[in-house]
FIFIVO-24376 format. One record per residue: y, x, z of N, C-alpha, C in turn. Coordinates in steps of 0.02 Angstrom, whole numbers, plus 50000, padded with zeros to 5 digits. Example, Ala and Ser with C-alpha at 12.3 -4.5 7.8 and 13.67 -1.06 7.14 Angstrom:
2
497165066050390497755061550390498355066050390
498885064250354499475068450357500025064550394
END
This chain:
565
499405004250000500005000050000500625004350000
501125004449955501785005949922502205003950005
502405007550016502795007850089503645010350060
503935011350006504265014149979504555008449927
505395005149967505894999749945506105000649879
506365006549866506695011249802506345012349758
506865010049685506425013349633506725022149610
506155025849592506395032349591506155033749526
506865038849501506705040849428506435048249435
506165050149377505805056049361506155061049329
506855061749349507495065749288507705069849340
507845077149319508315080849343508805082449310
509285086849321509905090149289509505096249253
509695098949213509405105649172509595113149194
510225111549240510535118349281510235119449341
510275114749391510225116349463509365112049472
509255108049425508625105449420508565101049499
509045097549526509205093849557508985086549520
508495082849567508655074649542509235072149527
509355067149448509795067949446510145061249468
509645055949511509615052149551509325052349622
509835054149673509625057349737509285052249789
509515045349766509215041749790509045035449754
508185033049776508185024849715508645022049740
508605017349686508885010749674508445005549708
508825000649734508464992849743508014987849715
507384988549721507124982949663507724976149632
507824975549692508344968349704508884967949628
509034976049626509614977749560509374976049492
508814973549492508614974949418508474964749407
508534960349451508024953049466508684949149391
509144951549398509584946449325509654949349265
509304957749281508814960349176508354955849164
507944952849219507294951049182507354946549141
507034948049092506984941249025506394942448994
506414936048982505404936648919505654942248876
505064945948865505114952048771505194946648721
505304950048656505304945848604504534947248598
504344944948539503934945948490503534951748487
504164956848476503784962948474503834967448542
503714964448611503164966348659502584962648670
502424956148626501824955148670501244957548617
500764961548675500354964448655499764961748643
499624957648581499034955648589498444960348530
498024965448572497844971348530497204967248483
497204971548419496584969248373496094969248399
495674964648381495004964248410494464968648381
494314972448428493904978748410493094975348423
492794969748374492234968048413491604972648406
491814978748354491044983348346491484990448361
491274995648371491335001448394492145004248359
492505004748419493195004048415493665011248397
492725015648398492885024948360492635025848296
492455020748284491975022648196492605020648163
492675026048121493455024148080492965020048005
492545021447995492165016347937492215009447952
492435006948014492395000548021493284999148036
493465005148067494245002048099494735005248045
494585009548010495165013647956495895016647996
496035019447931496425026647963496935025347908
497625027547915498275026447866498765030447911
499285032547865499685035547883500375031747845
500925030947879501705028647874502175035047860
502555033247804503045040447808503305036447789
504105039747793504635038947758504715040047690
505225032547672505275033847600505735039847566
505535041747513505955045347481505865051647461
506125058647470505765065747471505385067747522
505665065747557505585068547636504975066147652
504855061847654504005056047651503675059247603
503655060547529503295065347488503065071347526
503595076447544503445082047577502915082347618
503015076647688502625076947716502015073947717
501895068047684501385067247646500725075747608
501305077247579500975081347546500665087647607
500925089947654500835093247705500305090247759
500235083747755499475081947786499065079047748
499115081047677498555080147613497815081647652
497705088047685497055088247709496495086347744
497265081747808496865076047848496885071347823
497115070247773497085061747721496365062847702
496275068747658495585069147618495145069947679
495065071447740494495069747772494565063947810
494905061047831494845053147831494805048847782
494745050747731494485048147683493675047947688
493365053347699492815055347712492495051047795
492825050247820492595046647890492685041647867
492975037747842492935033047845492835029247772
492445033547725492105030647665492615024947608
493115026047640493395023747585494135026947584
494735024747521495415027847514495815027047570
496125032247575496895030447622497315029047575
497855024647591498185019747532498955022747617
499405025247595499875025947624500425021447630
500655021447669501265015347680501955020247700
502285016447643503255020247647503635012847679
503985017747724504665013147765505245015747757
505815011347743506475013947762506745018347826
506995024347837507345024447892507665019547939
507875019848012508315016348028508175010048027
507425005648037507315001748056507304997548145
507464991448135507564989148221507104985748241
507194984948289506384978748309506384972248248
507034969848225506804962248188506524964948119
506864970848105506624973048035505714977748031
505514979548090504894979848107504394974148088
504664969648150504084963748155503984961048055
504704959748048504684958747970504104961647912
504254969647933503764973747886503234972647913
503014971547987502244971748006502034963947987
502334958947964502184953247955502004952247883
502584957947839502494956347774502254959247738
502024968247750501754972447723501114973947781
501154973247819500504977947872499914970847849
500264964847868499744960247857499924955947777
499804960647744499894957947668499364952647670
499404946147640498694942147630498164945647578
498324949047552498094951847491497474957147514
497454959447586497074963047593496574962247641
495954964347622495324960947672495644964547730
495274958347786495384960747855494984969447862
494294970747835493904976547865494354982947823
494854979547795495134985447754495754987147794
495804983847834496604984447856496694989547934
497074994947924496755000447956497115000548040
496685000348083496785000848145497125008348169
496965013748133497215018848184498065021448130
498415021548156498965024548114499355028248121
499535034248089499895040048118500535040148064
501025040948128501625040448094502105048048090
502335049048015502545055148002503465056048006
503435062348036504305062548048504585059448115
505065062748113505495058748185505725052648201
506005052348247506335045648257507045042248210
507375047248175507715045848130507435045348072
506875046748054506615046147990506045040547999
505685038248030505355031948031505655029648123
505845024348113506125023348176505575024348264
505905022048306505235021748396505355015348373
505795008548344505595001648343504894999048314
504735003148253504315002948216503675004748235
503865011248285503115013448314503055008548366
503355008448367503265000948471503064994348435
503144991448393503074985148358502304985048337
502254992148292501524992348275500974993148332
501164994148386500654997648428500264991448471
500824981548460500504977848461500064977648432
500064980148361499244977748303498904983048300
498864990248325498524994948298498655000648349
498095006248328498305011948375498615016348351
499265018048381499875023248313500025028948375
499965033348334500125039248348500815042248304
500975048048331501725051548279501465058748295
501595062048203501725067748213502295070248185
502705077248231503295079648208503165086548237
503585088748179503815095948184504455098848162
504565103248187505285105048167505285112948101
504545112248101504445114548025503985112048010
503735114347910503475113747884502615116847916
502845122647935502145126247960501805123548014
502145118148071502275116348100501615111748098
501825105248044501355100548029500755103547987
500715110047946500255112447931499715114948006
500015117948027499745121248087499325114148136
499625112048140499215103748181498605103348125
498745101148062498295099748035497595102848033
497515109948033497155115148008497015113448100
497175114448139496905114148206496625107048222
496765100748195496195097148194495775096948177
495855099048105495325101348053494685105848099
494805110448118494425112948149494115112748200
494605108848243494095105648301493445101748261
493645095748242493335092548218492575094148188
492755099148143492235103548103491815108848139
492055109648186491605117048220491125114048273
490675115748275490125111748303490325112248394
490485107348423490675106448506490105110648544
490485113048571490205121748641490055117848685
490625112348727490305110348796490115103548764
489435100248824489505094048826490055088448861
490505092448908490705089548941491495091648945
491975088848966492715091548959492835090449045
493455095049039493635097949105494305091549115
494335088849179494815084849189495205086649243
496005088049209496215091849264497135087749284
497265089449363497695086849369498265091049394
498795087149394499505093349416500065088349456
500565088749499500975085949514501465095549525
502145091549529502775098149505502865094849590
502685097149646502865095549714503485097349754
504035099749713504615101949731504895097649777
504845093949818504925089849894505675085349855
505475081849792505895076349787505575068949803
505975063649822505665057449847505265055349784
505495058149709505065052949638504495057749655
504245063449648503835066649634503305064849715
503495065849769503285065649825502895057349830
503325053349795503005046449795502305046749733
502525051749675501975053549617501455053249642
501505058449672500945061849697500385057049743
501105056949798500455050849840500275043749826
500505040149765500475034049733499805036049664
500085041249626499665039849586499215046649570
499345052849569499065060049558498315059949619
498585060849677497925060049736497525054249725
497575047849719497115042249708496715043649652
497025044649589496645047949511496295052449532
496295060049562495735062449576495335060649625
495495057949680494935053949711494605047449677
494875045549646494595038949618493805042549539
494325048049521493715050749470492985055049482
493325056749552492805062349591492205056649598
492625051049646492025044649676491705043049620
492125041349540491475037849495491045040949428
491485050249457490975055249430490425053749485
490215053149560489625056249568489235048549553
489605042449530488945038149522489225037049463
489185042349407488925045049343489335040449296
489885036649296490405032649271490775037449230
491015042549272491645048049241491255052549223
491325054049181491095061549122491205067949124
491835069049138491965076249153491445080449194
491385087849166491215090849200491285093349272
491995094849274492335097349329493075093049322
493225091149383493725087549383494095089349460
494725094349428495355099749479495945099049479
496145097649528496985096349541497275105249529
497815105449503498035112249501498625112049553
498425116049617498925116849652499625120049659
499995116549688500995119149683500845123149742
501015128649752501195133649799501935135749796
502375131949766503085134349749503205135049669
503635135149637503775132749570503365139049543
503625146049545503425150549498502525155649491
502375151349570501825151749570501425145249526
501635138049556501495133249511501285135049429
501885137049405501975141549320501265143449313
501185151249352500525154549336500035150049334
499875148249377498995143749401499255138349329
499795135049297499415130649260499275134949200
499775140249177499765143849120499055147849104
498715149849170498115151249175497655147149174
497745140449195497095135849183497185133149102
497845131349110497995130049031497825133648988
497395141748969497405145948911496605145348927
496345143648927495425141948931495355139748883
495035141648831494705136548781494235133848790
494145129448827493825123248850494035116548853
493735111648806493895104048787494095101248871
494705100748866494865097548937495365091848926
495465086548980495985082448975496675085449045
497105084249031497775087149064498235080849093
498235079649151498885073449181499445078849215
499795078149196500555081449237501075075049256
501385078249336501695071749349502215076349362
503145076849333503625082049355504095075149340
504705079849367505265078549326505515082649258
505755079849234505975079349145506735082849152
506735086849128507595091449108507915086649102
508685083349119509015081149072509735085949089
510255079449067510905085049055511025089149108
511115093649097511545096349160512165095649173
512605094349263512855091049282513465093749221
513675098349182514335100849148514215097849086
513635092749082513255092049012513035095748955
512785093348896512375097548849513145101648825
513155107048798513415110948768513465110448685
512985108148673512915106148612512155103348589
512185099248521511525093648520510735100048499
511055106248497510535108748490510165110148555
510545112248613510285114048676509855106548687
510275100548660509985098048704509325093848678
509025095548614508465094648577507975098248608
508455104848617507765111048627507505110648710
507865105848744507795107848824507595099248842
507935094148820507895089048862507165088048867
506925083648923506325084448921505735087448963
505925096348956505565098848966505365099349019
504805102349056504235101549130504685105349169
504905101149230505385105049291504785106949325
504725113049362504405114449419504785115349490
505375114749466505945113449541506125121649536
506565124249577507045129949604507085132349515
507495129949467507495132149416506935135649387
506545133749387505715138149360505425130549312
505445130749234505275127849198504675129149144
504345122649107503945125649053504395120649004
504755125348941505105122148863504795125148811
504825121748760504705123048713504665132348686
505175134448714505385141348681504745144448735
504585143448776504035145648839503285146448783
503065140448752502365142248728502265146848680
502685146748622502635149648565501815150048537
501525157548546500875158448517500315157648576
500505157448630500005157248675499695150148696
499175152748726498435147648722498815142248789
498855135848761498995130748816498665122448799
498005124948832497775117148813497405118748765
496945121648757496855121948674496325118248653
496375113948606496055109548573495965102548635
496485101248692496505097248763496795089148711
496955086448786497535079448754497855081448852
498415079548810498835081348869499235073548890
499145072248970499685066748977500205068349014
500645066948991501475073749016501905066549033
502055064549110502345060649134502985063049159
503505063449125504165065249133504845061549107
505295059149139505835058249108506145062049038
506095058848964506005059748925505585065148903
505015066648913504535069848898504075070948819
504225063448806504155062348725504755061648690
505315060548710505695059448670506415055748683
506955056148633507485052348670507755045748638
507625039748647507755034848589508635035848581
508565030148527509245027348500509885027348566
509385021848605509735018748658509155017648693
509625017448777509075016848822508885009648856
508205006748877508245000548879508604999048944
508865006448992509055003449052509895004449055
510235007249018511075006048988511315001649039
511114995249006511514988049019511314986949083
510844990249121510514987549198511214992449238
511034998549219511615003549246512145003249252
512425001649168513014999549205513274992449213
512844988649240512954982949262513174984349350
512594989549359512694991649451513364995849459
513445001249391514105005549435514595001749415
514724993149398515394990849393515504986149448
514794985649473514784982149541515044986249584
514874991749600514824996349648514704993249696
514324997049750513994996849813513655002649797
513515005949751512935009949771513285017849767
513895018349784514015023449794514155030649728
514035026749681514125031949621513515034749610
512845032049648512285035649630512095035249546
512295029349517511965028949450512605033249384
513175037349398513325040149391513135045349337
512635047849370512445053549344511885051549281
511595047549305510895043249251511555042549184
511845038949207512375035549129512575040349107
512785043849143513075050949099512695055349039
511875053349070511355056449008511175052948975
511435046748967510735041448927511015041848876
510745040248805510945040648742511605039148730
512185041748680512815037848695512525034848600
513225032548582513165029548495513285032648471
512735032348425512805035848352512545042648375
511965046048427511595050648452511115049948402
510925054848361510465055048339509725056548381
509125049748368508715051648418508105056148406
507755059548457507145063748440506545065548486
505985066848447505425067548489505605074748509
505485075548587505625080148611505285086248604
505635093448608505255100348574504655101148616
504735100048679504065102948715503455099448681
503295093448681502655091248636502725094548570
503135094848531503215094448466502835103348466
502945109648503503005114948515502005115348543
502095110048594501305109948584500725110648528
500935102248516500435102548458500525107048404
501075108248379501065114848321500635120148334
500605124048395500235126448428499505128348391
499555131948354498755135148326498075133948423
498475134348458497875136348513498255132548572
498475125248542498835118948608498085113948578
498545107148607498135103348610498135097548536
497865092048553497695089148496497995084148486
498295079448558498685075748546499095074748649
499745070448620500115071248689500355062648693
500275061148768500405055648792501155056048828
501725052948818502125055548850502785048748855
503195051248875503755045548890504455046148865
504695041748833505225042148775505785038248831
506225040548839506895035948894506835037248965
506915034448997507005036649065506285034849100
505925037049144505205038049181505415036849254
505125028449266505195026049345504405026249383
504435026549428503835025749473503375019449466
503665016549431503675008449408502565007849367
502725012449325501895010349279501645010949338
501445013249405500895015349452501065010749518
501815006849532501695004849587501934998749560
501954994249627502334986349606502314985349689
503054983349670503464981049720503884975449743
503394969649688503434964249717503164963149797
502964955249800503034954149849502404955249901
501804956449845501214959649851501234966249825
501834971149842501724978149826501224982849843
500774983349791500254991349798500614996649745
500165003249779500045006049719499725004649687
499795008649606499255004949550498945011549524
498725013749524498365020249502497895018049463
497375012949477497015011449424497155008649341
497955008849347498105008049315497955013349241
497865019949255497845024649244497195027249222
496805023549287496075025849269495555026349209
495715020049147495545018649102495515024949051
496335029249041496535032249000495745038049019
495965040149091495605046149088495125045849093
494615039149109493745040349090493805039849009
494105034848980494035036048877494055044048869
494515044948891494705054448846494095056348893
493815057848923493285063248947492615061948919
492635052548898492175052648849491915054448811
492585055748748492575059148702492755052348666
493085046548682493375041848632494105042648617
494295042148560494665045348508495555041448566
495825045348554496495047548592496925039948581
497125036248534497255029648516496975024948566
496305023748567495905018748597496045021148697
496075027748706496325029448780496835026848787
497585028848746498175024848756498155020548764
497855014448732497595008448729497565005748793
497165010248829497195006648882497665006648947
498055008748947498725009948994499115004248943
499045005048870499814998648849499514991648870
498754990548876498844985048874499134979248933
499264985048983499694980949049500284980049029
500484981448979501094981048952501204970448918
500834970648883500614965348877500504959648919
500124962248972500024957149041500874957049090
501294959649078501854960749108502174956549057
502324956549029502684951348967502494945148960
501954944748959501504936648980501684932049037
501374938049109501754934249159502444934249142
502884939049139503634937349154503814930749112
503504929149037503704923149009503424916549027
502904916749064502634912749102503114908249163
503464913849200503794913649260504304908949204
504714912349156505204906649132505264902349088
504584898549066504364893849068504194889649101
504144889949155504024886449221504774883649234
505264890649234505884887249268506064883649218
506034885249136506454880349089506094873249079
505534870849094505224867449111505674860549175
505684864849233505824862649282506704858049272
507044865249226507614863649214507574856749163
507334857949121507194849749071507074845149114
506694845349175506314839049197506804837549248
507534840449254508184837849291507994841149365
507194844049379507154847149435507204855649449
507874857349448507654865549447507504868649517
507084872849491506864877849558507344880049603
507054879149663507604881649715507594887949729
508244892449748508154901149714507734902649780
507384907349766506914908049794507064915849779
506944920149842507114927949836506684932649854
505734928849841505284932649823505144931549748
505254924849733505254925449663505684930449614
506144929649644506744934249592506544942049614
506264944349670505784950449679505334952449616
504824947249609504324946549564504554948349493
505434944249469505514944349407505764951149412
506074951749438506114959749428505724965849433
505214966149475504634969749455504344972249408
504294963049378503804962749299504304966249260
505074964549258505354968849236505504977749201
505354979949258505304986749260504604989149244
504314984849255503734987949237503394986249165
503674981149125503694981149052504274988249030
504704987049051505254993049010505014999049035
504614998849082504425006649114503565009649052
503285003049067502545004349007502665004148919
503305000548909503485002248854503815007448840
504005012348861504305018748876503725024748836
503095021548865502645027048848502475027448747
502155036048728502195035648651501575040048648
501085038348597500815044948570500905050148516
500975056248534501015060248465500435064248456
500265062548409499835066548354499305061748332
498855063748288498405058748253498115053048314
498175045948300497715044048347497045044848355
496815046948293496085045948287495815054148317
496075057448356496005063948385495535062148442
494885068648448494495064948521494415071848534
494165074848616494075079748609493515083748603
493485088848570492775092748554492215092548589
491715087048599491275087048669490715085548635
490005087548649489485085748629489055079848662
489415074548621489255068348644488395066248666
488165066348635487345067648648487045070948696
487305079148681487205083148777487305077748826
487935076648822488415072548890487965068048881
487755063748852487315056248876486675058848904
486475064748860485775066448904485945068048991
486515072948990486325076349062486945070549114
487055064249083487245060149128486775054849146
486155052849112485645049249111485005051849159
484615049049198484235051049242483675054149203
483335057549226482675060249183482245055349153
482145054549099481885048849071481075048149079
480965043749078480075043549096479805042949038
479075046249044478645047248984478465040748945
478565039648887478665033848848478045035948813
477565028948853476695029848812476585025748771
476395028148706476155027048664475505022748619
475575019148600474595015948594474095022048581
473535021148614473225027148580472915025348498
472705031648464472675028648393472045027748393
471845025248326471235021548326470955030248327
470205027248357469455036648323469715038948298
469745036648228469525039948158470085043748154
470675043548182471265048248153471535053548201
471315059148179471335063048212472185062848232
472295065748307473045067748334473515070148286
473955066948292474565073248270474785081048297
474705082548279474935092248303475535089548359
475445093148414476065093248490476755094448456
476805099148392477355099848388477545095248351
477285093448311477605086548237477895080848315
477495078748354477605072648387478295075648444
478505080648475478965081248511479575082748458
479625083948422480355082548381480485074548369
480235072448343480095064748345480235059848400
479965060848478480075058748542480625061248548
481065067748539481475071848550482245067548532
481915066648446482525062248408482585056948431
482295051948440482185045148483482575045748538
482315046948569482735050948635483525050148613
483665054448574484335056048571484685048348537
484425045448496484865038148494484555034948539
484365033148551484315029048636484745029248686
484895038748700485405040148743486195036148699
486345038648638486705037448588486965028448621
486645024848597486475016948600486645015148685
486445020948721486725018448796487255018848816
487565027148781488485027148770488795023048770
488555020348715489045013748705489695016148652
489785021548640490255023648613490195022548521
489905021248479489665019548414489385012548421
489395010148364488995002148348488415006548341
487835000548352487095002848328487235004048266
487395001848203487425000248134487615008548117
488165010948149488215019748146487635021648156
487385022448210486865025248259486195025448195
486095020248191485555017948136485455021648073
486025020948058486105024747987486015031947998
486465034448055486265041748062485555046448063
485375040048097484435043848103484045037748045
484415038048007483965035247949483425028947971
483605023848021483275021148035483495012548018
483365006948027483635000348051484004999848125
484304992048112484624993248170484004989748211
483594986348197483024983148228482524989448248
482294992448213482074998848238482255004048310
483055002148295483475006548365483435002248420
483354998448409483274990348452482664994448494
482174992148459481654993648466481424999948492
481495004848501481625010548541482055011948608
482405006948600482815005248654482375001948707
482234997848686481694993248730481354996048750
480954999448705480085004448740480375007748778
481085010448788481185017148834481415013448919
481785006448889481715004448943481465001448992
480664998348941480244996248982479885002949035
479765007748979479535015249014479745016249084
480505015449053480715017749142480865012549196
480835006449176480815003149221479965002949259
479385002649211478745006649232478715009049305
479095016949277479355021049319479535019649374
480135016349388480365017049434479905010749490
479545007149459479075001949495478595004749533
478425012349511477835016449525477985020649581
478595020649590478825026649637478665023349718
478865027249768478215024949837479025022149880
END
């Protein structure tokens, strides 16, 4: 239980690396933002009813911008086109957008081009990666789509940039997986601020206790699953830069504060591309973009980087109009001050921030990054309505998918879709009152309710905040088959009819490759991670056949376990 009144942001200054909000805010401040989303928040995700990683069934497409610039880059991820082409057995057919699209001109294109009537439903592609920045295909566009599909963005601030990602998926992909299992690892930046201090004990400590408990009853996958400890910022640095250069398939949660202006402000829009963003570790000791260059961080990982603008900086911010709604009230002392002073002004050109962007380019980073575009409240993990918990499980979803080894899209997936359930209720709540209001009886104010609306509040603009960059269809290098074997109990001997006289045995060795293969789709089929119809085809079999193997193994061991004393 959330013991903690205030909402707290995840932003420092970029000089003194001071919060750049010293103290939260009031839930209470936010209860006359709340309003239903339009359209394009409610999340109602495609129905994934057969295996939601086989791109043969869900398809793969990529969005660029129209014009040269969309050619270029087009042409610069020619290589992952032609092997998703290959996964998924049929063409990638590309889709061009205007720059400078808004949410109405989104929903428009996703109404009139995404769902053309013209095109079969099994053709219409679930995972979609979007090319270029935020000025060149808009964040309205990516937030709109991410109701119908799983979208990812890639950017670089070169050409070699998006080559370099490519050729490093490429290769994961292609090189036959070392471990069965990925390393799940965690971090909080513990510099003794109230956002980070609440991080930690709201959502960082519960996630590894919560994964440890449903690794040992064989739920969570990871191999090893380690908090990386803060001993002070520049020690902090080492221990992650050192766990971070392992080439080992691992998943990464970081909980910090996010650079923003410093108190004299940006100096100019280049500083503040190259810095906003980036991982505070407190007493001025940072990780930016200019920090990774060629060295090994994450390599071939998915990273979830929870920071005040961490992914990126939109247009405009959704909390502007909340802000300065409070510093014209005043009461609060000039605390929100400093927030307004950084948030997007007009006519800012917006961008995905260098530290991811610096990642994934990264010949020897990771594969894809989960991160937060606008300002980062405590809000996705707690609720502070009137039944305030923490929510950590909120969380939990993302990081059993990625240790799976299910593709980076379908993990996001599951953190947006509370996004959805927050938009529902909140339009729920005012339907009720407009309801009440028609029927000449309106609700009497009630000041746990208006608690509630504001909650749901923050916690839609706080879960819509979040973005992925890089391919969605990215999973990490794990030998899926190992992992089902050595997470599955020792299987019991699966007997056979004996054969008639006349035919003599099969040779010991012909029959244990055979039991061997069996074995392995069975385990396959218990994953859960593929449709049988994959599974089937792979070992050249029916899907009634896999059926059927399934069964004998589990009558076997249920046998088994009847026999035991």
């Amino acid at each position: 239980m959330s013991d903690i009144a205030d909402i707290e942001l995840l932003l420092c200054h970029a000089d003194d690396q001071r919060p750049v909000l010293e103290e939260g805010l009031p839930l209470e401040s936010a209860a006359d933002e709340a309003q239903p989303g339009g359209e394009d928040l409610i999340h109602d995700f495609a129905d994934f009813s057969d295996d939601p990683n086989d791109l043969s069934l869900q398809r793969w497409s990529v969005i660029a911008p129209e014009g040269p610039v969309g050619d270029a880059l087009l042409a610069l991820v020619e290589p992952l086109i032609r092997k998703r082409e290959q996964d998924q057995g049929a063409p990638v057919v590309p889709y061009r957008v205007p720059a400078g699209m808004d949410a109405d001109a989104a929903i428009r294109w996703s109404k009139s081009v995404y769902h053309d009537e013209s095109v079969a439903l099994e053709d219409l592609p679930r995972y979609l990666l979007v090319l270029g920045d935020l000025d060149e295909v808009s964040l309205e566009l990516q937030q709109a789509m991410a109701s119908e599909a799983l979208v990812g963005r890639l950017v670089s601030r070169s050409a070699a940039g998006y080559a370099a990602y490519v050729d490093k998926l490429l290769s994961s992909e292609r090189a036959p997986p070392r471990e069965a299992r990925a390393r799940a690892l965690f971090f909080t930046a513990q510099d003794g601020t109230a956002a980070t201090t609440i991080g930690h004990r709201a959502l960082v400590a519960p996630s590894v206790a919560r994964c440890r408990d449903t690794r040992q009853r064989g739920s969570f996958k990871a191999r090893v699953i380690e908090e990386i400890g803060y001993d002070g910022a520049e020690a902090a640095r080492s221990a992650l830069l050192e766990q971070l250069g392992r080439p080992e398939p691992s998943m990464l949660f970081t909980m910090s504060h996010g650079l923003g202006a410093p108190r004299r402000g940006w100096t100019s829009a280049d500083e503040q591309r190259a810095l906003q963003g980036a991982l505070s570790l407190g007493s001025g000791v940072r990780i930016a973009a200019e920090d990774l260059g060629d060295r090994p961080f994450l390599p071939g990982g998915i990273w979830f980087f929870l920071a005040c603008y961490g992914g990126g900086t939109p247009t405009a911010s959704a909390y502007h109009h909340w802000l300065a709604r409070l510093r014209d009230a005043g009461g609060f002392g000039g605390r929100v001050d400093g927030v307004l002073a950084g948030l997007p002004r007009p006519g800012d050109r917006p961008f995905i921030a260098a530290l991811p962007q610096a990642a994934l380019a990264g010949p020897r980073g990771p594969l894809a990054v989960m991160a937060h575009i606008d300002l980062a409240w405590t809000y996705s993990f707690q609720d502070m309505g009137p039944d305030g918990k923490d929510r950590a499980s909120r969380f939990e979803g993302v990081f059993s998918s990625l240790v799976k080894g299910a593709r980076v899209g379908n993990s996001y997936n599951e953190l947006l879709r509370y996004l959805g359930n927050a938009n529902h209720e909140l339009a729920a709540m005012y339907n009720q009152e407009a309801r009440a209001e028609a029927a000449g009886k309106p609700l009497a104010p009630d000041p746990g309710r208006a608690k509630r609306r504001a909650n749901l509040w923050m916690l839609r603009e706080d879960l819509a905040g979040y973005v992925l960059l890089g391919d969605p269809a990215a999973r990490l290098a794990i030998d899926r088959d190992r992992g089902a074997v050595k997470a599955t109990p020792a299987p019991a001997e699966v007997r056979s009819p004996a054969p008639p006289p006349a035919a003599p045995p099969a040779p010991a060795a012909r029959r244990a490759p055979d039991a061997a293969r069996m074995q392995r789709a069975v385990h396959e089929k218990i994953l859960g991670e593929e449709g049988d119809r994959k599974i089937a085809e792979r070992y050249g079999i029916t899907r009634e056949e896999l059926q059927r193997w399934y069964d004998a193994y589990c009558e076997a061991g249920l046998e088994a376990l009847g026999g035991l004393p």
